[in-house]
GUZAFI-974698 format. One record per residue (C-alpha): x, y, z; residue number from 1. Coordinates in nm, 2 decimals, padded with zeros to 4 digits. Layout:
<atom x="X" y="Y" z="Z" resi="NUM"/>
...
END
This chain:
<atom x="03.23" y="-03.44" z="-02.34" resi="1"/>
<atom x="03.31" y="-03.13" z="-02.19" resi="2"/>
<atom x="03.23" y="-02.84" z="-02.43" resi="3"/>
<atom x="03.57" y="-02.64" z="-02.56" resi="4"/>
<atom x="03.47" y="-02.32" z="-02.45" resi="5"/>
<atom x="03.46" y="-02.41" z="-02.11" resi="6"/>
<atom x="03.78" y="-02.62" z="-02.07" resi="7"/>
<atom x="03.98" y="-02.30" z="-02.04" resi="8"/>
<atom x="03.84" y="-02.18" z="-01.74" resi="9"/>
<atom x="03.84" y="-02.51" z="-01.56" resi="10"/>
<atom x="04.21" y="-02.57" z="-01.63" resi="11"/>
<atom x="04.29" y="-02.19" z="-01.49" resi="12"/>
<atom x="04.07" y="-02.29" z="-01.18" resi="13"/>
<atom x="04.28" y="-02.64" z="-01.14" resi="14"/>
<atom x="04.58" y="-02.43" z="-01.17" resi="15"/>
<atom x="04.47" y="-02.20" z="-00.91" resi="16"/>
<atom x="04.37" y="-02.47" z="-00.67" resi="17"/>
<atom x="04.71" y="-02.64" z="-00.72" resi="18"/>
<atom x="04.92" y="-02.37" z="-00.65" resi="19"/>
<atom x="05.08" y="-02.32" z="-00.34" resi="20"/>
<atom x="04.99" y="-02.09" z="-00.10" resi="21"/>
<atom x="05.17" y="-01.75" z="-00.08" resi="22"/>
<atom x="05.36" y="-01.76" z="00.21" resi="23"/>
<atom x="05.34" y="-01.43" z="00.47" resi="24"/>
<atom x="05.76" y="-01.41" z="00.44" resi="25"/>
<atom x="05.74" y="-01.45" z="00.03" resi="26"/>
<atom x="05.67" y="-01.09" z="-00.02" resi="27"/>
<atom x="05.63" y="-00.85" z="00.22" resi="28"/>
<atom x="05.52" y="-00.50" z="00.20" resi="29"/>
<atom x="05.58" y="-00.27" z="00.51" resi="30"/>
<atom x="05.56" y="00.06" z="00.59" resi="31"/>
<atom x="05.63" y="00.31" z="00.82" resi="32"/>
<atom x="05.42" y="00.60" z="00.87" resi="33"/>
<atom x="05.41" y="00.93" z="01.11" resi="34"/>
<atom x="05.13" y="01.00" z="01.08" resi="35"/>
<atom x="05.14" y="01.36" z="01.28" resi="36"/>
<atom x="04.96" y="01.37" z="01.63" resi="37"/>
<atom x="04.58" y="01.42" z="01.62" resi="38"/>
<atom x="04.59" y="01.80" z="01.80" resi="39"/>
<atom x="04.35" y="02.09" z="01.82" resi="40"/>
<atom x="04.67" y="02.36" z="01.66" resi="41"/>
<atom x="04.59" y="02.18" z="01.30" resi="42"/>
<atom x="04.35" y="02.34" z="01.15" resi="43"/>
<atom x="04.18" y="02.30" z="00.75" resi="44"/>
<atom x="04.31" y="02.00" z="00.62" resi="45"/>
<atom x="04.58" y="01.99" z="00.86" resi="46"/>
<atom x="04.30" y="01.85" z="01.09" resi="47"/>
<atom x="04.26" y="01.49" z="01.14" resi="48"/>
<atom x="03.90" y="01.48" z="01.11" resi="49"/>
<atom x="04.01" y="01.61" z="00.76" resi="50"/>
<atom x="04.31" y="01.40" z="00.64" resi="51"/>
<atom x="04.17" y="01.08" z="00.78" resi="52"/>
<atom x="04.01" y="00.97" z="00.52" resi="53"/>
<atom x="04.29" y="01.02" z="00.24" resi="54"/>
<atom x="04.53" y="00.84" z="00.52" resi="55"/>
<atom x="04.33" y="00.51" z="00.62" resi="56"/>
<atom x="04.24" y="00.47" z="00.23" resi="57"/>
<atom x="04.59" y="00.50" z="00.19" resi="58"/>
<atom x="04.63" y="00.25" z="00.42" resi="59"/>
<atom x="04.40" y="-00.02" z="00.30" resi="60"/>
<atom x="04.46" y="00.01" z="-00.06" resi="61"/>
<atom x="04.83" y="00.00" z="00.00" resi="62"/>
<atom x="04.77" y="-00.39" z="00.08" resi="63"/>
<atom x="05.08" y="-00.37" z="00.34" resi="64"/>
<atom x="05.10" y="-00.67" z="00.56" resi="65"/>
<atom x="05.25" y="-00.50" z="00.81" resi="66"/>
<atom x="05.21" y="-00.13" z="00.97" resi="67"/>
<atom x="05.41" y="00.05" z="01.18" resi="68"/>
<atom x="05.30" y="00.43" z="01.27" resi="69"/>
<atom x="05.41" y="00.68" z="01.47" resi="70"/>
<atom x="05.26" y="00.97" z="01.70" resi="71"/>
<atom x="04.94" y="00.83" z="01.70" resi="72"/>
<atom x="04.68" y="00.94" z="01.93" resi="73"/>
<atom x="04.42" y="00.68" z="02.11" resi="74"/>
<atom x="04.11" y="00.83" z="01.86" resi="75"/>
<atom x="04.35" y="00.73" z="01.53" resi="76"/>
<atom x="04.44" y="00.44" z="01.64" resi="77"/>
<atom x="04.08" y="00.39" z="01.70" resi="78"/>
<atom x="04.00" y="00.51" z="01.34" resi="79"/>
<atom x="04.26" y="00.34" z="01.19" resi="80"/>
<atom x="04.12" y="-00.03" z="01.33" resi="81"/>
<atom x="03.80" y="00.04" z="01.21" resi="82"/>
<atom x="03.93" y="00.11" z="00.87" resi="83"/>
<atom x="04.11" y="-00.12" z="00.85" resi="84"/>
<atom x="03.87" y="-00.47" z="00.96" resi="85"/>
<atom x="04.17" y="-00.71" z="00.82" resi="86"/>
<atom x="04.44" y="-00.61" z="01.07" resi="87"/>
<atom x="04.50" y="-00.65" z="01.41" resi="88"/>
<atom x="04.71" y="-00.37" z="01.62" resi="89"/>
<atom x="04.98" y="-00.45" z="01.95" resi="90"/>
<atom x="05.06" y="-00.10" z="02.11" resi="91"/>
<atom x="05.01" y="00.12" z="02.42" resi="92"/>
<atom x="05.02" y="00.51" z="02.48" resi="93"/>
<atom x="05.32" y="00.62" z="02.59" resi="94"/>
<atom x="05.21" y="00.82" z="02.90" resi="95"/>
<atom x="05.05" y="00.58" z="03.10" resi="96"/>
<atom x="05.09" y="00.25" z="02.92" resi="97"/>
<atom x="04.74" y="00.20" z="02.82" resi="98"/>
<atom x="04.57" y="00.50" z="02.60" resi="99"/>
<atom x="04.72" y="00.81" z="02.70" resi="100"/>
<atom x="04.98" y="01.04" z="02.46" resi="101"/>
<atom x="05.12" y="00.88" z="02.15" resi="102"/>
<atom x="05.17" y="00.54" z="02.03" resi="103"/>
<atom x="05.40" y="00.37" z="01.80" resi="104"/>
<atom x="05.14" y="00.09" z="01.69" resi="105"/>
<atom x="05.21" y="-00.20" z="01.51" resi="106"/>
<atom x="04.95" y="-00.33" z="01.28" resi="107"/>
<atom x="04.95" y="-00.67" z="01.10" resi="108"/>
<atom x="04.70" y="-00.83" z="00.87" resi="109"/>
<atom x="04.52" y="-01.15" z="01.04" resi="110"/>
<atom x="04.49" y="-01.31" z="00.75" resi="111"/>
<atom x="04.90" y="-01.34" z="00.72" resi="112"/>
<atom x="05.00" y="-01.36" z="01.06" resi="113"/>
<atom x="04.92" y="-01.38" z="01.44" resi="114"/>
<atom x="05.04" y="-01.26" z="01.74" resi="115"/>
<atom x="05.25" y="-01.46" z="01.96" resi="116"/>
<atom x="05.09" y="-01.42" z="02.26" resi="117"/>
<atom x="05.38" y="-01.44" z="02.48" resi="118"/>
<atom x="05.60" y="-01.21" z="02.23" resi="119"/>
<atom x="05.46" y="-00.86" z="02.24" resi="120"/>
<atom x="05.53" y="-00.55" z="02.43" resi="121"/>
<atom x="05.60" y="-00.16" z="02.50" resi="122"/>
<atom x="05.95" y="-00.08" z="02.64" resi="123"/>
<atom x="06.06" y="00.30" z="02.74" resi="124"/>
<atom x="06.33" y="00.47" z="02.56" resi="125"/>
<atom x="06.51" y="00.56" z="02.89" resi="126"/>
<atom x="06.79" y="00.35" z="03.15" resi="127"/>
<atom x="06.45" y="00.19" z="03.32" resi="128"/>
<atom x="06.28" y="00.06" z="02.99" resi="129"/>
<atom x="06.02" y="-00.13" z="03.20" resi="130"/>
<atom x="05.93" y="00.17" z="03.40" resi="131"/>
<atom x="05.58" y="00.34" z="03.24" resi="132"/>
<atom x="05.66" y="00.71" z="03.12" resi="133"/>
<atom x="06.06" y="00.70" z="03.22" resi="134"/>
<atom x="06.32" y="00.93" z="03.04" resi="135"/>
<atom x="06.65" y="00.99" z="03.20" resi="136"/>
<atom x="06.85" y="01.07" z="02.85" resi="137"/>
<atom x="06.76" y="01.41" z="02.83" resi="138"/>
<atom x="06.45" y="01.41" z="02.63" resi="139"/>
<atom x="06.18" y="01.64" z="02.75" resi="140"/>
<atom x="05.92" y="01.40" z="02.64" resi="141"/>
<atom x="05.86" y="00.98" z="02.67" resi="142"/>
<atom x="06.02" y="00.78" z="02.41" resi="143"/>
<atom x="05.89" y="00.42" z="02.35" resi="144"/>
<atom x="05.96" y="00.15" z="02.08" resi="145"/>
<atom x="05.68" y="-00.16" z="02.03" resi="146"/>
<atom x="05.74" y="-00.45" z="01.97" resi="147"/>
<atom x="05.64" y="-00.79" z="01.87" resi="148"/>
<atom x="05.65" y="-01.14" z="01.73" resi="149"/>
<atom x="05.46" y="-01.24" z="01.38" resi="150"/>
<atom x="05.36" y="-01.60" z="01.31" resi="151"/>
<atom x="05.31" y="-01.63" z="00.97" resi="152"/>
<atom x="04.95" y="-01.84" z="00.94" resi="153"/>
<atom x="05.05" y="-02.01" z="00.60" resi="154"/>
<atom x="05.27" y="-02.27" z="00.74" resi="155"/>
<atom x="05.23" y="-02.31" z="01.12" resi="156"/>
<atom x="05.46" y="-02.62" z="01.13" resi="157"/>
<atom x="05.77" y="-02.43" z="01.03" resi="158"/>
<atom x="05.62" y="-02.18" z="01.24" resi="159"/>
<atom x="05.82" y="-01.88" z="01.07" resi="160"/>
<atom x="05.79" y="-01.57" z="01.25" resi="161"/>
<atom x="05.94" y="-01.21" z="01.23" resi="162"/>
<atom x="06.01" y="-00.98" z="01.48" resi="163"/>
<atom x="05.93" y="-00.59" z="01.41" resi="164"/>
<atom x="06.06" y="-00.29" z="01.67" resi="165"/>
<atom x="05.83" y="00.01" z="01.59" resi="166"/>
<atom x="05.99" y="00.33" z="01.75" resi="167"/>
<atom x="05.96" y="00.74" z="01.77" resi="168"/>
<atom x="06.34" y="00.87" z="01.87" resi="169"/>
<atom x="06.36" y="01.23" z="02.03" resi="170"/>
<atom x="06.34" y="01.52" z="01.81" resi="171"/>
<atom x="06.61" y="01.70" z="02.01" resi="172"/>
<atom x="06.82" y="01.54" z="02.21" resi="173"/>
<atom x="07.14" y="01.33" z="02.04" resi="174"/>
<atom x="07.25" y="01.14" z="02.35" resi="175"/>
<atom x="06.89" y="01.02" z="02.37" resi="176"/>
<atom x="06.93" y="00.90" z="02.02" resi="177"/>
<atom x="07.22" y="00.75" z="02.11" resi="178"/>
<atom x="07.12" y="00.55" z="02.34" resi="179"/>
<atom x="06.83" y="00.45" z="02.24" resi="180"/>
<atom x="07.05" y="00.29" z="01.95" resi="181"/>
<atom x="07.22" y="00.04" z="02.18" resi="182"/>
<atom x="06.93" y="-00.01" z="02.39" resi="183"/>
<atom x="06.71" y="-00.16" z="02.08" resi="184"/>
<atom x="07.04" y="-00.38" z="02.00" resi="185"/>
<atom x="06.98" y="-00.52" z="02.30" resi="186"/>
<atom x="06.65" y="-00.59" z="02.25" resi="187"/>
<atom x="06.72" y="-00.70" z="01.91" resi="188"/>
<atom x="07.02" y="-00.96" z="02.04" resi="189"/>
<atom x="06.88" y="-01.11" z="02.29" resi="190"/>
<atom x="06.51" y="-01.17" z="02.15" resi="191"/>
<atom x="06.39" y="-01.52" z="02.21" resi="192"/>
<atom x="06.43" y="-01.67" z="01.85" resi="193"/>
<atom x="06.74" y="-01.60" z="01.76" resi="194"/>
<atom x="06.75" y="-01.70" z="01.43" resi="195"/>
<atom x="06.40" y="-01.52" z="01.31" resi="196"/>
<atom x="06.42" y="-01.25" z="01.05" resi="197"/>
<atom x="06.43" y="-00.84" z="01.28" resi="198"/>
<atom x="06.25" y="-00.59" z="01.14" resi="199"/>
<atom x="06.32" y="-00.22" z="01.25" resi="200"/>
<atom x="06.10" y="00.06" z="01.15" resi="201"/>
<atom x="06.02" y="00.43" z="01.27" resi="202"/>
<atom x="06.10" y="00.77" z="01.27" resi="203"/>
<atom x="06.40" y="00.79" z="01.40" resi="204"/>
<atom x="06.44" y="01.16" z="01.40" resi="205"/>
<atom x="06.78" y="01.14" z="01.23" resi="206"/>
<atom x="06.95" y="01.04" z="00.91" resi="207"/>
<atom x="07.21" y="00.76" z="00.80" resi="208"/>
<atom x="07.44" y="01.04" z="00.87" resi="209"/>
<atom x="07.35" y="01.09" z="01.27" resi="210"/>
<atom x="07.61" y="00.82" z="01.47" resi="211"/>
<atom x="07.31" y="00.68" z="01.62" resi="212"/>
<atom x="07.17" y="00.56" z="01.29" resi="213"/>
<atom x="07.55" y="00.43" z="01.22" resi="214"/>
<atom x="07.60" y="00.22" z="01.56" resi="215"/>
<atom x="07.28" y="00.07" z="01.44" resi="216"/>
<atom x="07.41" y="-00.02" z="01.08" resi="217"/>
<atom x="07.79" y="-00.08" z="01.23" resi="218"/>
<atom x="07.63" y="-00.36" z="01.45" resi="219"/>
<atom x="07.60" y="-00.65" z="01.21" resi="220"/>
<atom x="07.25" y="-00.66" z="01.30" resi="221"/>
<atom x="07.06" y="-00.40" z="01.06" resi="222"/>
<atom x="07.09" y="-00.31" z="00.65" resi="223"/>
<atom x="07.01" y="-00.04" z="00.51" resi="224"/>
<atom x="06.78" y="-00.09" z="00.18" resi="225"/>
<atom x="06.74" y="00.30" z="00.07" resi="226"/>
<atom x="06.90" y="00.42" z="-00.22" resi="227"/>
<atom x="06.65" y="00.64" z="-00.30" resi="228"/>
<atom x="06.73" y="00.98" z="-00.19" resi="229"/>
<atom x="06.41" y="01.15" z="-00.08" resi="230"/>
<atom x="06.32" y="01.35" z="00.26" resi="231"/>
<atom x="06.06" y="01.17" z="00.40" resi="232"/>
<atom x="05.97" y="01.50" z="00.64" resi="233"/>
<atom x="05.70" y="01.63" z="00.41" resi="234"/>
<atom x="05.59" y="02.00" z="00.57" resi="235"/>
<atom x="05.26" y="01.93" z="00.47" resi="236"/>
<atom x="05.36" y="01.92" z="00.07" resi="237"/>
<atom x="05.23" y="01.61" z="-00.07" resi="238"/>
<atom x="05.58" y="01.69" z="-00.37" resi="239"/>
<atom x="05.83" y="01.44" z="-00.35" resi="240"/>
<atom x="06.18" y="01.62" z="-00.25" resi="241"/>
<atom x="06.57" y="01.46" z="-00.29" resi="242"/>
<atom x="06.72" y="01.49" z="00.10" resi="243"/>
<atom x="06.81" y="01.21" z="00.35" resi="244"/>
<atom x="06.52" y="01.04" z="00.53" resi="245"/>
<atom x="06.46" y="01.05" z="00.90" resi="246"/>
<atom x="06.22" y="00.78" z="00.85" resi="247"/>
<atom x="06.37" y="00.42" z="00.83" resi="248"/>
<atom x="06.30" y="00.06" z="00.75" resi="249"/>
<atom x="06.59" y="-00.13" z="00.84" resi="250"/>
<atom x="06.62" y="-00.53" z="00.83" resi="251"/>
<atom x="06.88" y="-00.85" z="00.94" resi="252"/>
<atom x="07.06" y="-00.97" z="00.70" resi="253"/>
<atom x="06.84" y="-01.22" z="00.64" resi="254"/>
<atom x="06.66" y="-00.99" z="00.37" resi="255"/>
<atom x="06.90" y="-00.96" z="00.04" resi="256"/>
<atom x="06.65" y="-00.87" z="-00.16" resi="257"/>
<atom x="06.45" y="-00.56" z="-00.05" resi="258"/>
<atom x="06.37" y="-00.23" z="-00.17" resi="259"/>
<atom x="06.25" y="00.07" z="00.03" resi="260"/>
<atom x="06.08" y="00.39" z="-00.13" resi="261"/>
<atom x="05.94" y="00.72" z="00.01" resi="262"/>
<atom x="05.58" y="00.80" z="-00.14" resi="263"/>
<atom x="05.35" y="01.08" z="-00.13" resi="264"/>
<atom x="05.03" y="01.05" z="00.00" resi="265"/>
<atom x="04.85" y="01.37" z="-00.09" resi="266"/>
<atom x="04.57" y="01.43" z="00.16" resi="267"/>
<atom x="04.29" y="01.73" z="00.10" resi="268"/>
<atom x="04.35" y="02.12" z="00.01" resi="269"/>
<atom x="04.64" y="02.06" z="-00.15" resi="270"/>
<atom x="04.82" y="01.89" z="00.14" resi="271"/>
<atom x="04.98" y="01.63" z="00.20" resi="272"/>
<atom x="04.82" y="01.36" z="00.47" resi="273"/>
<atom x="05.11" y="01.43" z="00.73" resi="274"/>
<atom x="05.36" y="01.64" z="00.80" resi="275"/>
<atom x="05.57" y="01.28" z="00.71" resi="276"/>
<atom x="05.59" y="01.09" z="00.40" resi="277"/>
<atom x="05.53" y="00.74" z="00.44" resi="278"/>
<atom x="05.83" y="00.50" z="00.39" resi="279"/>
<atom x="05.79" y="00.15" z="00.24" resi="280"/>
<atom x="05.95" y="-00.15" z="00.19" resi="281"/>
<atom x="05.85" y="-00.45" z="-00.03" resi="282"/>
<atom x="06.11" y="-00.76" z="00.08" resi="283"/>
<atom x="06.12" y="-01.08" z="-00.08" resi="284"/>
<atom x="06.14" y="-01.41" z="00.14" resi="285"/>
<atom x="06.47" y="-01.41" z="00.35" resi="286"/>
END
C-alpha cells in the first residue's frame, strides 16, 4: 500500500506527464526592442558596456519566444547570443550583408521553434531589395527588414509555422516610409505559405497616424492590437509616458486574441536601457 502522504505528489506528477504539450503558437510572447546602436557618443550609463547587462537580463527573464531588435551592432548581437544560450538569431548587418552597421535580428527560442532553412532572409528597403546596401527612396542611410519562417517543434506533423518581418523604417524621410509599406505587403502576400500566421514587428519610425502605418493596416493584412497609449521613444527615461508609439507589433488576422504593451526597462544611473521602450505582445493560439 502506498503510504497517504505520498499519493499527492504521485497524482500531480501523473497529471503533469499526461498533459499535453504547450504548443509554440498557444501563447506567444514577442517583443520588439531598439535597442539604441552600440556607439562611442554614449557615454555613463548611456554606454553599452553599461546598459548591457540590465538589457540581456531583461531579455532572458522576459521568457519571450520570439525577439525582434533593432539598431543592433555586430558586438550586441554578439552579447546578446551569449546571454541568451536558449535562442537562436537569423540576421545580417545592413552595410554589407554580413556584420557591418546595424541589424534588425530576429531571435527565437530553440526549444519552441526552428528555422526553416530555406525560409529566411535580409531584403533592402529600397526599389532593388536584393541589392546589399541599396536606397533609392530618399533615405540617407540603408533600410532593411529580416525575415523568416518559424517551425513550431511541438508538433512537426502539422508543421505550424509563423512568419515574422523585423524592420528599422527611416527616421526622416516619409516617401521612404511609404514605400517601404507596400514593399513588405509584398513580401507579406506572396510568402510561400499562404495560409501561415504574419508577424510584423519594428520601429517603424512613425505612428498609426503616419499613412504609411495606415496602407499597412488598410491592407487587410495587418491589425493593430495597441490600445495602450504610451510613447515607446523613451529619451533615456526609464518613466512610462501617454503618446502614440513608433514602435509596433502588428499581426494577420489570424490572431483575435492579442494584447500589446509598452514597458520600461530601467537600465543603470537612473536611465533607462535605450533610448526605446520595448513593445510586447502576448497572443494566444490563432
Amino acid at each position: 500500500m502506498i503510504p497517504t502522504n505520498r499519493i499527492a505528489p504521485m497524482v500531480c506528477l501523473l497529471l503533469l506527464l499526461a498533459a499535453p504539450p504547450v504548443r509554440a503558437e498557444q501563447m506567444l510572447q514577442v517583443i520588439s526592442y531598439n535597442i539604441r546602436q552600440d556607439t562611442a557618443s554614449d557615454t555613463g550609463g548611456k554606454d553599452w558596456q553599461a546598459r548591457k547587462g540590465a538589457l540581456t537580463k531583461y531579455l532572458r527573464d522576459g521568457a519571450f519566444s520570439i525577439i525582434g531588435l533593432q539598431e543592433a551592432r555586430h558586438r550586441q548581437v554578439q552579447d546578446i547570443d551569449r546571454a541568451l544560450p536558449e535562442h537562436k538569431f537569423t540576421g545580417v548587418g545592413r552595410d554589407d550583408g554580413k556584420t557591418r552597421g546595424e541589424y534588425s535580428p530576429i531571435y527565437f527560442h530553440n526549444g519552441l521553434w526552428k528555422l526553416d532553412p530555406d525560409q529566411h532572409g535580409t531584403f533592402w528597403l529600397s526599389d532593388t531589395p536584393n541589392v546589399v546596401r541599396s536606397r533609392t527612396w530618399g533615405n540617407r542611410y540603408p533600410r532593411i527588414c529580416t525575415w523568416a519562417r518559424l517551425i513550431g517543434r511541438a508538433d512537426p506533423v502539422k508543421d505550424q509555422a509563423v512568419y515574422v518581418f523585423n524592420t528599422h523604417w527611416d527616421h526622416q524621410s516619409q516617401p521612404s516610409r511609404v514605400k517601404a509599406a507596400k514593399l513588405i505587403l509584398h513580401k507579406i502576400t506572396t510568402r510561400n505559405h499562404p495560409n501561415d500566421p504574419v508577424l510584423l514587428l519594428g520601429d517603424f519610425n512613425a505612428t498609426t497616424d503616419n499613412p504609411a502605418i495606415q496602407t499597412l493596416l488598410a491592407s487587410g493584412q495587418l491589425v493593430h492590437h495597441g490600445k495602450q497609449q504610451m510613447s515607446s521613444g523613451s529619451q533615456w527615461k526609464p518613466k512610462l509616458v501617454p503618446g502614440l508609439r513608433i514602435d509596433h507589433i502588428f499581426t494577420s488576422p489570424h490572431f483575435t486574441q492579442a494584447t500589446l504593451t509598452v514597458e520600461s526597462n530601467p537600465g543603470v544611473e537612473g536611465l533607462a536601457a535605450s533610448d526605446h521602450h520595448p513593445v510586447v505582445m502576448r497572443a494566444h493560439a490563432p
